[in-house]
C-alpha positions, 0 to 999 in steps of 0.5 A, spaced: 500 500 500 505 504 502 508 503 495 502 505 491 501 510 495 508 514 493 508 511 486 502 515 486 504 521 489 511 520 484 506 520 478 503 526 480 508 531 481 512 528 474 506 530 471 505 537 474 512 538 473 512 537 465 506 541 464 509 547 468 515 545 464 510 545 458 507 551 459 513 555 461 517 554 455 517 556 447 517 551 442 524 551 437 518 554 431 523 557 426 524 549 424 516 549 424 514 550 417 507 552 415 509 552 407 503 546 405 496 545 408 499 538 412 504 542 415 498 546 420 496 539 422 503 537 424 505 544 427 498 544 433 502 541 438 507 546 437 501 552 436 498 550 443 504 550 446 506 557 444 499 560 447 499 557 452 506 560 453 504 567 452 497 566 457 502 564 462 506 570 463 506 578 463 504 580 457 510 585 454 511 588 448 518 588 447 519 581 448 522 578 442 520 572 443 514 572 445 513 577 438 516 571 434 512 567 437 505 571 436 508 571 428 507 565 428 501 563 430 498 569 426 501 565 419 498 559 422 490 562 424 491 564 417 493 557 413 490 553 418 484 548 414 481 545 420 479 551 424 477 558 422 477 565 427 472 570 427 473 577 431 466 579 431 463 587 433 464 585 440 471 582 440 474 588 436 470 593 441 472 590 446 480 590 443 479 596 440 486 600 440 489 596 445 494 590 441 496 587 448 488 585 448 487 583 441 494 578 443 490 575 449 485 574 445 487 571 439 491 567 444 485 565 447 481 563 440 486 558 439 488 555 445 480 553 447 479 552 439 486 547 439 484 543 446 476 543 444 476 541 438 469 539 437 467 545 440 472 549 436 466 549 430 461 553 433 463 560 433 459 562 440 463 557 444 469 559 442 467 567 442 464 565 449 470 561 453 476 566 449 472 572 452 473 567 458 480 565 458 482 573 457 478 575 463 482 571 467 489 573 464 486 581 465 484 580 472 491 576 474 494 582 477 500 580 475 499 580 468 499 587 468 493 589 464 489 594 465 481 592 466 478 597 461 470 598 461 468 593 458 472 588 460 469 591 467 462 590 465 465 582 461 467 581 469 461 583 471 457 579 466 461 572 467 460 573 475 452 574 475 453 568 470 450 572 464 457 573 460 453 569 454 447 573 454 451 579 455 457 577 448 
């Protein structure tokens, strides 16, 4: 018994360490190519890895890395034949002039639309959960986002659970 239990415990901190380690680290994507349309399927791995990347972290404008990074994920949304991303009215006011936000959100999109793939084809669940995912990034302090109204009035829609009737 005792051997199950730290077999157990063992199994547990291996796999929270490799999913920090997952998230905390970019993916080599200059040996990625995105020059034929299989090339999108065999590069989500490394897509999801960078997203989730991005969303753990502070968001910088003058990280080089992070901005290569967002390069490619954009050449990616735009040849990916297996999903489609639409920034509707609510999304672009909510972003409107401020990049920082379009980043996190677009990072949303594709984080919830590459790890729920079913759920990806409809367009109100991935606009719903990426408004999700980005107010948790906003309202982390640490990330150094600043809560503007309407993403003030988003948090107060998804606390009274009515985030869905207010998008």
């Amino acid at each position: 018994m005792k051997k199950i239990l730290i077999r157990s415990f063992l199994a547990i901190v291996f796999t929270i360490y490799c999913n920090y380690q997952y998230a905390q680290s970019l993916p080599n994507i200059d040996l990625v190519p995105l020059d034929h349309a299989n090339d999108y399927k065999k590069a989500e791995p490394f897509v999801l890895q960078s997203v989730t990347y991005i969303l753990s972290i502070p968001y910088k404008k003058d990280n080089a890395e992070v901005n290569k990074s967002l390069q490619f994920i954009s050449k990616w949304m735009r040849g990916t034949p297996d999903f489609s991303f639409v920034i509707d009215g609510t999304a672009a006011k909510i972003t409107k002039n401020n990049n920082e936000l379009l980043v996190i959100y677009l990072a949303s999109m594709v984080k919830y639309s590459l790890e729920n793939r079913t759920a990806a084809k409809d367009p109100k669940l991935v606009k719903l959960n990426s408004m999700s995912l980005l107010l948790d990034y906003c309202q982390n302090t640490n990330n150094n986002i600043k809560m503007n109204k309407q993403l003030q009035k988003l948090a107060e829609a998804r606390e009274k659970g009515e985030l869905e009737q207010y998008l």
